[in-house]
C-alpha positions as YAML, in Angstrom:
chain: A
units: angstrom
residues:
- id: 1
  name: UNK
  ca: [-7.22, -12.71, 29.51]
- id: 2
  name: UNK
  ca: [-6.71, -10.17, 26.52]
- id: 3
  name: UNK
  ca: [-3.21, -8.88, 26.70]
- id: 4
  name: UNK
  ca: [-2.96, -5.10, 26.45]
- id: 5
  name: UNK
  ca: [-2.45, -4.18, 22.28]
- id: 6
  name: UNK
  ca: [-3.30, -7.25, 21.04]
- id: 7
  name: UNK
  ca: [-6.81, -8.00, 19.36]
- id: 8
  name: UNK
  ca: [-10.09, -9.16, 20.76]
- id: 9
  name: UNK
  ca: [-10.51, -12.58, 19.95]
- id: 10
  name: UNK
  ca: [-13.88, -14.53, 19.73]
- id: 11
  name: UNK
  ca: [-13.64, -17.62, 22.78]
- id: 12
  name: UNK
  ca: [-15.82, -19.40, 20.47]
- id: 13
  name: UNK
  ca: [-14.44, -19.52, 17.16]
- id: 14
  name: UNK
  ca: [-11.54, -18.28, 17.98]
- id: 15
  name: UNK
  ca: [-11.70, -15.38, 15.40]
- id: 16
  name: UNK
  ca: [-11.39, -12.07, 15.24]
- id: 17
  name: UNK
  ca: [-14.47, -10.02, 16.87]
- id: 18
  name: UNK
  ca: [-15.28, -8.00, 13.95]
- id: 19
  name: UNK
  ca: [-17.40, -4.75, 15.06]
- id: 20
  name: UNK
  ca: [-20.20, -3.02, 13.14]
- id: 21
  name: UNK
  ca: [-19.27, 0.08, 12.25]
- id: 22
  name: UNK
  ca: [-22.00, 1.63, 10.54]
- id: 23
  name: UNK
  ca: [-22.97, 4.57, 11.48]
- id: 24
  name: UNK
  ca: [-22.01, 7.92, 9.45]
- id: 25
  name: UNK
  ca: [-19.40, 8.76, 12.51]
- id: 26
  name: UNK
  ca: [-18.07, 4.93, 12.04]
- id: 27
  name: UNK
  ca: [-17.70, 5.85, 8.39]
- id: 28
  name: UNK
  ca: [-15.99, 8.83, 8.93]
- id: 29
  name: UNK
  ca: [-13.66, 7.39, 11.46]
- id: 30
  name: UNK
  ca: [-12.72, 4.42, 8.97]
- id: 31
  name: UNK
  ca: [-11.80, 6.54, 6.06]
- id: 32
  name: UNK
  ca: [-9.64, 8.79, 8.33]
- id: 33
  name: UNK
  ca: [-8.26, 5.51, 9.58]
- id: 34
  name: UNK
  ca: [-7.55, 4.63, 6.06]
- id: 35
  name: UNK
  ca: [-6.06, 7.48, 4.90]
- id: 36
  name: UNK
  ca: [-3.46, 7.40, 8.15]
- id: 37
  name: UNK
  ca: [-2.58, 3.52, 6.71]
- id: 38
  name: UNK
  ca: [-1.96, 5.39, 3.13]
- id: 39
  name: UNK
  ca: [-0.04, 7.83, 4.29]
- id: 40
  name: UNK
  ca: [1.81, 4.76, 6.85]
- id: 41
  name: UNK
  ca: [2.06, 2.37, 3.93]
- id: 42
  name: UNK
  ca: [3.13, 4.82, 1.03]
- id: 43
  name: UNK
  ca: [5.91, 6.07, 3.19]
- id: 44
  name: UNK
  ca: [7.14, 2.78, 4.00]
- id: 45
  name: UNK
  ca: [7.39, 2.17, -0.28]
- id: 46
  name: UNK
  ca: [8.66, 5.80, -1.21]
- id: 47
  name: UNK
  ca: [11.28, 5.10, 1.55]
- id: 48
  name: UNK
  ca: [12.29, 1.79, 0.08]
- id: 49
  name: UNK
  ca: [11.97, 3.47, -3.37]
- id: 50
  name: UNK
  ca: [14.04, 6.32, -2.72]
- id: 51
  name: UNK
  ca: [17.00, 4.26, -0.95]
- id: 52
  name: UNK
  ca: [16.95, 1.30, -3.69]
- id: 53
  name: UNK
  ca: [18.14, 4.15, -6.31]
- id: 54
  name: UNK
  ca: [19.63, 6.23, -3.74]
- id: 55
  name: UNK
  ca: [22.40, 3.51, -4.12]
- id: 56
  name: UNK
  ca: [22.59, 3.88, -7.65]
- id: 57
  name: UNK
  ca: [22.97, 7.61, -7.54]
- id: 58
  name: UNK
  ca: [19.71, 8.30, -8.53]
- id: 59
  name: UNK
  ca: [17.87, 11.28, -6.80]
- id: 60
  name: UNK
  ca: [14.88, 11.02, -4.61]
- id: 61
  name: UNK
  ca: [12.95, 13.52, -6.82]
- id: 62
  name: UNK
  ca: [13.56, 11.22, -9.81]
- id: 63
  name: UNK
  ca: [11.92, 8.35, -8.32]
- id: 64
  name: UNK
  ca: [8.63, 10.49, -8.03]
- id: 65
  name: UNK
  ca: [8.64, 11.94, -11.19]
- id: 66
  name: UNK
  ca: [9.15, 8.59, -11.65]
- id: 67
  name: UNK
  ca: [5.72, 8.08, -11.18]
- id: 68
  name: UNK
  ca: [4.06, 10.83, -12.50]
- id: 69
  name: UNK
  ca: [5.85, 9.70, -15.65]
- id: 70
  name: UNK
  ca: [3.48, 7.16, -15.64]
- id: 71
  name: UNK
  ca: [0.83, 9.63, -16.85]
- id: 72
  name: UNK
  ca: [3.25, 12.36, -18.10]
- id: 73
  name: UNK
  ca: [5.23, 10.45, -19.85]
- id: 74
  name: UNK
  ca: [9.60, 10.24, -19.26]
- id: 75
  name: UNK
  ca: [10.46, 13.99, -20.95]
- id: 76
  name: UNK
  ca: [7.36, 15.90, -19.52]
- id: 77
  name: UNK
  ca: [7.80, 14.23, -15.85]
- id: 78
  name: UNK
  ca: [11.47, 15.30, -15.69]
- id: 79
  name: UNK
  ca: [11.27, 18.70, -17.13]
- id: 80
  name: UNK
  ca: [8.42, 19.58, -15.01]
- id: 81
  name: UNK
  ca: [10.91, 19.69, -12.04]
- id: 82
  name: UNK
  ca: [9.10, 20.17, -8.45]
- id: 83
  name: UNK
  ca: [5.76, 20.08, -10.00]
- id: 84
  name: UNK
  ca: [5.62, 16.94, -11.00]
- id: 85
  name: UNK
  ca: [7.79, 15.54, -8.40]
- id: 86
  name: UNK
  ca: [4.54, 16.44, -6.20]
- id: 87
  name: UNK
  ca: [2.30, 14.73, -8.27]
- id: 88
  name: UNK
  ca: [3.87, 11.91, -8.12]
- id: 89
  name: UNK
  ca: [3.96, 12.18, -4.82]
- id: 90
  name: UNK
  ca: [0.37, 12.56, -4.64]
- id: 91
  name: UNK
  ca: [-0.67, 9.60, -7.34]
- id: 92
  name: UNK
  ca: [1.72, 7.30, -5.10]
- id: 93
  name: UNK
  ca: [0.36, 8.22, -2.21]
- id: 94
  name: UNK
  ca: [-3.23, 8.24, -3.47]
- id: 95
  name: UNK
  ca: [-2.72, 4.69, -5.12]
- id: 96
  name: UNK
  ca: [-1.32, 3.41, -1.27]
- id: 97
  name: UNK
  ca: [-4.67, 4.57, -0.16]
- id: 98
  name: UNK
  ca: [-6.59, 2.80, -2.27]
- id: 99
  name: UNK
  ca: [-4.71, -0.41, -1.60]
- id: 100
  name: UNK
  ca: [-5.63, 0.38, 2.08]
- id: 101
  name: UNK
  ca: [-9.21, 0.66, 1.18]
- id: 102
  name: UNK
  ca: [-9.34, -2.54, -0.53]
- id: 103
  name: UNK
  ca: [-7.43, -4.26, 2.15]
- id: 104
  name: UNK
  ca: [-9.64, -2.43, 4.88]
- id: 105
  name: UNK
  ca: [-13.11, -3.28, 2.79]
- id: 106
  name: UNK
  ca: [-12.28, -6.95, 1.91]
- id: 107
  name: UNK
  ca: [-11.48, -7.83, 5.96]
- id: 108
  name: UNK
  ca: [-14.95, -6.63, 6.26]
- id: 109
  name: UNK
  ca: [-16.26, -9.75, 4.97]
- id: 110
  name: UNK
  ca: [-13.51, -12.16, 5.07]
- id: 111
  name: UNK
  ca: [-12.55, -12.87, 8.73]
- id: 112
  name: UNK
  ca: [-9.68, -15.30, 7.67]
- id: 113
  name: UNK
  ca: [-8.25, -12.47, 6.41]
- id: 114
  name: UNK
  ca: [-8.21, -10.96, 9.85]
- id: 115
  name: UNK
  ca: [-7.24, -14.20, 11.67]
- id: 116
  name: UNK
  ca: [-4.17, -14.28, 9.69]
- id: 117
  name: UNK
  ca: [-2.58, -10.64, 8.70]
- id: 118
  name: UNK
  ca: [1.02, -11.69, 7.61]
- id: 119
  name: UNK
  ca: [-0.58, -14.60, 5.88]
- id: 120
  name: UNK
  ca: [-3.10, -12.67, 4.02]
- id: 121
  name: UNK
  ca: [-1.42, -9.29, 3.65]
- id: 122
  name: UNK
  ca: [1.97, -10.84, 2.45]
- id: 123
  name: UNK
  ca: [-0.09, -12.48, -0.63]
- id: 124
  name: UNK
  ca: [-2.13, -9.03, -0.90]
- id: 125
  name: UNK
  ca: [0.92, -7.39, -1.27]
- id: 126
  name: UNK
  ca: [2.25, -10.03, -4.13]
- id: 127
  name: UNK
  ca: [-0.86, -9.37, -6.14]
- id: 128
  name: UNK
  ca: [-0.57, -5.43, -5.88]
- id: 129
  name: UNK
  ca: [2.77, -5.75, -6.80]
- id: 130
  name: UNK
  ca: [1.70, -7.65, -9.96]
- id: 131
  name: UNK
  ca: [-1.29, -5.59, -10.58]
- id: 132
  name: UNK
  ca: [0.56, -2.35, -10.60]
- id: 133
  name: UNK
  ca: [3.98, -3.22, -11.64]
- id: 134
  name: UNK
  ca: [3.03, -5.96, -14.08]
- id: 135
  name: UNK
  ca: [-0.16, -5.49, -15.76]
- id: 136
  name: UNK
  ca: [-1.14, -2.00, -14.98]
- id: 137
  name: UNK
  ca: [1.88, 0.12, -15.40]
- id: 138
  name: UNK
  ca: [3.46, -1.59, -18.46]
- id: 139
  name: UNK
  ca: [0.05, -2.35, -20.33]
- id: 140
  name: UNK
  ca: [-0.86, 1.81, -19.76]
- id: 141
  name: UNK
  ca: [1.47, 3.88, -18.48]
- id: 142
  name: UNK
  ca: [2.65, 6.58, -20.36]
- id: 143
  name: UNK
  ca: [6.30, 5.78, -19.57]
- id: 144
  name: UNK
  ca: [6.32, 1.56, -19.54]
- id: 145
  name: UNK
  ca: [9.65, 0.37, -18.05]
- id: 146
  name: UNK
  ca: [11.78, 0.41, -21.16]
- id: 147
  name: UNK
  ca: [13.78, -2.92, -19.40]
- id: 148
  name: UNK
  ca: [12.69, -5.30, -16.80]
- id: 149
  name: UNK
  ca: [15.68, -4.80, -14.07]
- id: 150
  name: UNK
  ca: [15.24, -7.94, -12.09]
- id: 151
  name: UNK
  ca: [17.04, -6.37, -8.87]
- id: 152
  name: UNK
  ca: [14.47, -3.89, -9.29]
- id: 153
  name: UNK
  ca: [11.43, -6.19, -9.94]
- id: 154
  name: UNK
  ca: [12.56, -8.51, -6.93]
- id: 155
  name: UNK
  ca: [13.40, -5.70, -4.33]
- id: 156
  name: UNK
  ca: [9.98, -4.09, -5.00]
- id: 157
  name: UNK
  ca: [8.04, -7.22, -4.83]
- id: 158
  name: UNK
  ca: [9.61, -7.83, -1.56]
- id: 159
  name: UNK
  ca: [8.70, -4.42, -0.42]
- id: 160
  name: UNK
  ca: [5.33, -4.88, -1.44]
- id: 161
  name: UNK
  ca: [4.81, -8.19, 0.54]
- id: 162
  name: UNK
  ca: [6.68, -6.55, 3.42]
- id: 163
  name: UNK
  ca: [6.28, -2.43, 3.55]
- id: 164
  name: UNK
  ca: [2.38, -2.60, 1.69]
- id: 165
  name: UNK
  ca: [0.67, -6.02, 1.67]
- id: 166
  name: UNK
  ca: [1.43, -7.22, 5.77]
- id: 167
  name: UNK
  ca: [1.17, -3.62, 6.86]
- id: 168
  name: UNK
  ca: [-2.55, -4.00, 5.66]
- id: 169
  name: UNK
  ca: [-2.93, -6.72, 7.17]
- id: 170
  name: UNK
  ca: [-2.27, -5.63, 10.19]
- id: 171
  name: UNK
  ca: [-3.87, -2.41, 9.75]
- id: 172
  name: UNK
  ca: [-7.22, -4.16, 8.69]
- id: 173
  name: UNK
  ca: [-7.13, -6.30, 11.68]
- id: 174
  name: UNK
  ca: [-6.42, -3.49, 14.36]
- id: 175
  name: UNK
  ca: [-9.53, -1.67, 12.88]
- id: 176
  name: UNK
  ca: [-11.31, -4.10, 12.83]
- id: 177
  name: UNK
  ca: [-11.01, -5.99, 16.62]
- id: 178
  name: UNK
  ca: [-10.19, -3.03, 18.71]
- id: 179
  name: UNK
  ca: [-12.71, -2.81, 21.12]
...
């Protein structure tokens, strides 16, 4: 008997009963879906963001233009006040969705993924975390971290296996099993 909430669950195989979702509405319906996880998932990091450096005195709006230092550069980012604390804003959030997408788009065709969401999303969230914060940002941001602050690094790749990478999971495999 399927308990009320929790995924549909082939007797067979015992895996995850993966709908098709095809059709343009279906389409439709998963990219709204996606963009709800986005918004889900890049509040949970901003959050974390914001109170990490919130504790070193460090004001919320910094930690966006923050990110829109990454194509501003440091000087431009901060003297562009509100503005460009709102596009950071938007290029985190917009770079959460995408690491929805992927996440959504990959349990497509992968079903172990769906069988095992904290499994699979905790090590989805390691490899974002290296992807962005690793490779990506340092290799061509505008503003590369001028020191690596290893209470930094290791809070945010915690965050990412816990506030991005399991949250897809789960996300992924409530899309894909509800019935």
């Amino acid at each position: 008997m399927k308990a009320i909430g929790s995924p549909s669950l082939d007797a067979s195989t015992r895996t995850p009963a993966v709908g098709t979702r095809n059709t343009r509405s279906g389409l439709a319906s998963a990219w709204s879906w996606i963009v709800l996880g986005g918004l889900i998932v890049g509040t949970l990091d901003l959050v974390f963001a914001m109170s990490f450096w919130a504790l070193r005195d460090v004001a919320p709006i910094r930690v966006v233009q923050g990110v829109a230092a990454w194509v501003l550069g440091r000087d431009d980012a901060r003297a562009g006040g509100w503005t460009t604390a709102l596009l950071g804003a938007g290029l985190h959030y917009y770079l959460m969705t995408a690491i929805v997408a992927v996440s959504h788009f990959a349990s497509q065709h992968h079903t172990r993924l769906l069988r095992h969401p904290l499994r699979y999303g905790a090590l989805y969230g390691a490899a974002c975390f290296v992807l962005v914060h690793v490779i990506v940002v340092p290799l061509y941001s505008a503003a590369p971290p001028r020191t690596i602050q290893f209470d930094w690094y290791g809070a945010c790749f915690a965050a990412h296996v816990v506030l991005v990478g399991i949250p897809c999971g789960l996300l992924a495999r409530y899309w894909h099993t509800r019935g």
